[in-house]
C-alpha positions as a LaTeX table, in Angstrom:
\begin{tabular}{lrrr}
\hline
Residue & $x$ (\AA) & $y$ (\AA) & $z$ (\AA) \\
\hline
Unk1 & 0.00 & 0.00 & 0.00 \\
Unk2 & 1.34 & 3.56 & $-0.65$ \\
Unk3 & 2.21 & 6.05 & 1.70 \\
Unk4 & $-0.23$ & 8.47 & 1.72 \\
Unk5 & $-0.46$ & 11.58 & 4.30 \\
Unk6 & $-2.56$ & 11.11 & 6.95 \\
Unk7 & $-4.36$ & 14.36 & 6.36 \\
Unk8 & $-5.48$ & 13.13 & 3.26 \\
Unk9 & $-8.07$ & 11.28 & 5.04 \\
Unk10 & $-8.98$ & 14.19 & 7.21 \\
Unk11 & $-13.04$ & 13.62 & 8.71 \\
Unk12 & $-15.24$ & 16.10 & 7.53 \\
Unk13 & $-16.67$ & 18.47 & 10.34 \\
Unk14 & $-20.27$ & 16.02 & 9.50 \\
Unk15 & $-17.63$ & 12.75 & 10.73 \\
Unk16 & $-16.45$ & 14.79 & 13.46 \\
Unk17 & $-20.16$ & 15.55 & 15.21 \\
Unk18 & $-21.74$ & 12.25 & 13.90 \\
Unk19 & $-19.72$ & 9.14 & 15.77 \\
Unk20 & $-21.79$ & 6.71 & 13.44 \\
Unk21 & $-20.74$ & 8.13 & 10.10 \\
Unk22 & $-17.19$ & 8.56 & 10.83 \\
Unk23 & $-17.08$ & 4.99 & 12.20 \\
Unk24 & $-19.15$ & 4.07 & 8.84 \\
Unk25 & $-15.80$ & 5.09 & 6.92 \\
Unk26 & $-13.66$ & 2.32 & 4.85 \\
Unk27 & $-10.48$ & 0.95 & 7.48 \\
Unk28 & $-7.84$ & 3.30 & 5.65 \\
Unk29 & $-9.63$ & 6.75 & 6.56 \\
Unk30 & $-10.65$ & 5.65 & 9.27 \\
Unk31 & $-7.19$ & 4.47 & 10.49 \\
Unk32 & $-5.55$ & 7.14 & 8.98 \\
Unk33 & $-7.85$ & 10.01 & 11.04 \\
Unk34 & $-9.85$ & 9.50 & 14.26 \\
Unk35 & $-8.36$ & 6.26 & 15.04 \\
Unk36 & $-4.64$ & 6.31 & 14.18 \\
Unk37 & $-3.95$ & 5.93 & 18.01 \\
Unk38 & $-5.97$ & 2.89 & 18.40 \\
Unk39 & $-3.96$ & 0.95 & 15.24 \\
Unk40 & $-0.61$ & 2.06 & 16.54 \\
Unk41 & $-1.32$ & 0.56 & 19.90 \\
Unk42 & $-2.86$ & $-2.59$ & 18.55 \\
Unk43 & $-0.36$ & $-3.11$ & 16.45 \\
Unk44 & 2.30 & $-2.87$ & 19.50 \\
Unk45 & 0.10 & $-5.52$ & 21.73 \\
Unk46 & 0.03 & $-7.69$ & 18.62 \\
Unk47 & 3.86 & $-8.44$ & 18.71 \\
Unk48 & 5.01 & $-8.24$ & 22.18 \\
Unk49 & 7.88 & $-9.82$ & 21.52 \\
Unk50 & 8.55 & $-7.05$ & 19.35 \\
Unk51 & 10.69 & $-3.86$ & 20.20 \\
Unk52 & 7.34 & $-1.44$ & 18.61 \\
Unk53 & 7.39 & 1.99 & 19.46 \\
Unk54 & 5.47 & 4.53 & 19.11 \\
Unk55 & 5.41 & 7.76 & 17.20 \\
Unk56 & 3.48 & 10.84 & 16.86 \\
Unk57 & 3.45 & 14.12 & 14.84 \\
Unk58 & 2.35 & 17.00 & 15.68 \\
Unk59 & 3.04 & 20.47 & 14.24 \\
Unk60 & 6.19 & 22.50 & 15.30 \\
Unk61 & 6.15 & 24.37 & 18.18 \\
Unk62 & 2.43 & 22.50 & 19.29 \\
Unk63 & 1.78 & 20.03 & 21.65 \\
Unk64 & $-1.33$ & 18.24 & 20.35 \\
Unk65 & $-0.41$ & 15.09 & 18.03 \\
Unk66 & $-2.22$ & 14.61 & 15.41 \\
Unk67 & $-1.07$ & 11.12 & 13.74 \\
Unk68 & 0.10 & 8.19 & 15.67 \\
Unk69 & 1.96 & 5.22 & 14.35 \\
Unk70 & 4.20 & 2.52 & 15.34 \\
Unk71 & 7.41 & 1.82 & 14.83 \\
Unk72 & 10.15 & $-1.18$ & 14.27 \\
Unk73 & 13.53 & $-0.71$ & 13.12 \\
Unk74 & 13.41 & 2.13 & 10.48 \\
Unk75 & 10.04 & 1.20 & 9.56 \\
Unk76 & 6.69 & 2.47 & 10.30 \\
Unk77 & 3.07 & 1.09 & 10.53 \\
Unk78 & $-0.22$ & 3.46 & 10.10 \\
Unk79 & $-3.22$ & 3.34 & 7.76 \\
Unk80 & $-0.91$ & 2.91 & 4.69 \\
Unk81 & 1.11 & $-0.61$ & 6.43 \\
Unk82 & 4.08 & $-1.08$ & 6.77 \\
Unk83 & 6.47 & 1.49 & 5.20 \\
Unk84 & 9.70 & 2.90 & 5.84 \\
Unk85 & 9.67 & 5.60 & 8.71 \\
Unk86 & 11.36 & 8.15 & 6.01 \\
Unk87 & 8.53 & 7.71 & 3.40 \\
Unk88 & 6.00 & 8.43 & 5.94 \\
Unk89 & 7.57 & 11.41 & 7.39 \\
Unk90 & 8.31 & 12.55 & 3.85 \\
Unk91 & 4.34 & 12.46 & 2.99 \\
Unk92 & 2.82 & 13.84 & 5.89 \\
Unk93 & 5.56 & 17.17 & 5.43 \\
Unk94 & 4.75 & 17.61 & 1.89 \\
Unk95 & 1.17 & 17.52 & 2.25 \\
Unk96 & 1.20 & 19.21 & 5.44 \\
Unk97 & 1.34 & 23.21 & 5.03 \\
Unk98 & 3.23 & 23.86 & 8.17 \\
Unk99 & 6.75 & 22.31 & 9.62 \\
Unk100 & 6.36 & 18.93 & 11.60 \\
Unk101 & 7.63 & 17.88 & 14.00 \\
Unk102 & 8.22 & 13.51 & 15.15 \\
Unk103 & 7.61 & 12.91 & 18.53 \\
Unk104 & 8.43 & 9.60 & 20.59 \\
Unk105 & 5.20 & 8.66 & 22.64 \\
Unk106 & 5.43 & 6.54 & 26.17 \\
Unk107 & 3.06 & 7.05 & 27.71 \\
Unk108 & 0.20 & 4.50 & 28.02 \\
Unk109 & $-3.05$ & 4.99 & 25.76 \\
Unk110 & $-5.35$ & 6.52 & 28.61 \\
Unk111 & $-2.41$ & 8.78 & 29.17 \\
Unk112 & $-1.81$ & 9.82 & 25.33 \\
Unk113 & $-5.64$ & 9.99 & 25.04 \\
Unk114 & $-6.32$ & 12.84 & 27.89 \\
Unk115 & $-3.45$ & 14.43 & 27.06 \\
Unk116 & $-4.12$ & 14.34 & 23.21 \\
Unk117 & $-7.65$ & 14.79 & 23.48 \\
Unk118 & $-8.20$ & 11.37 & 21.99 \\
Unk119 & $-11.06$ & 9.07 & 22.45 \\
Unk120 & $-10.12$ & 5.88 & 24.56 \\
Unk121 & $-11.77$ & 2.62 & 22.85 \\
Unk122 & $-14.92$ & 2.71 & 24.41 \\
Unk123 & $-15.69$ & 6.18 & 23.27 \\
Unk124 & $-16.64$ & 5.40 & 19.45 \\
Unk125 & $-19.42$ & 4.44 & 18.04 \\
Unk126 & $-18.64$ & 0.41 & 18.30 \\
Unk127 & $-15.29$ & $-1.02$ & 19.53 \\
Unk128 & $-12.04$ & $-0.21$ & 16.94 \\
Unk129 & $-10.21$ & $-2.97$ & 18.70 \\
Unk130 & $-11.23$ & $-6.23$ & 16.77 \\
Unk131 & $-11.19$ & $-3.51$ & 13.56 \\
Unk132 & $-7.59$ & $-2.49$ & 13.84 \\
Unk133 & $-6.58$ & $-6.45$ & 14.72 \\
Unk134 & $-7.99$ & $-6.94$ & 11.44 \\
Unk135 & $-5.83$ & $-4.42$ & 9.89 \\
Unk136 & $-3.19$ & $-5.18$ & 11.45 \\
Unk137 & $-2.98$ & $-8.51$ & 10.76 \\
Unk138 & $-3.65$ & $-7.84$ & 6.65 \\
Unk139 & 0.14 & $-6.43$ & 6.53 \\
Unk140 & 2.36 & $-8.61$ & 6.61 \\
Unk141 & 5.16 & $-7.16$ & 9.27 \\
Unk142 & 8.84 & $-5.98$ & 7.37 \\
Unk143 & 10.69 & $-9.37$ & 9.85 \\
Unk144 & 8.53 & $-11.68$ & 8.11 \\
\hline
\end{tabular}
């Protein structure tokens, strides 16, 4: 799958005030924006045995993150798979009009979530867990 900008995906402001359509979205949009979070820790939890990080950007000088993905080596895993970290820095700053900036992210989700105004899983419309093990599990990870 390409790399593609998160913000491409962006929900409209009808998404954003109706839980039911935005959860109503294909997996890639909805992965990509609203739900990024919840994919980046699944995809953590589903290799433990894994050194996965996570990742967030956010623009320069701001504090609020706006795209979360993990991480493994010098790759990268978000809406678009698995990709190298580069690539998907490289999109998200050329479609992004302002400077970005990559954060590392340890805290744990309820954490990130009231810090990042972010909803926690039980906070959408149905549950994104078995959703993003699905996705997850369609990409093959880059050890395999």
């Amino acid at each position: 799958m390409a790399v593609t900008a998160a913000g491409v995906f962006r929900r409209t402001p009808q998404e954003r005030a109706d839980q039911r359509l935005a959860w109503d979205r294909a997996d890639q949009p909805f992965f990509a924006a609203g739900a990024c979070h919840i994919l980046a820790w699944v995809c953590r939890d589903t290799y433990p045995d894994r050194p996965i990080g996570l990742a967030g950007l956010r623009f320069a000088g701001q504090s609020q993150v706006f795209h979360v993905y993990a991480t493994w080596a010098d790759r990268a895993f978000d809406h678009a798979g698995w990709n190298p970290e580069a690539d998907l820095l490289a999109a998200n700053r050329e479609f992004e009009p302002r400077p970005l900036e990559r954060i590392a992210i340890v805290d744990d989700l309820a954490t990130f979530c009231r810090e990042h105004f972010s909803r926690m899983p039980h906070q959408y419309w149905g549950d994104p867990l078995p959703r993003a093990r699905d996705y997850v599990n369609r990409h093959a990870p880059p050890w395999e």
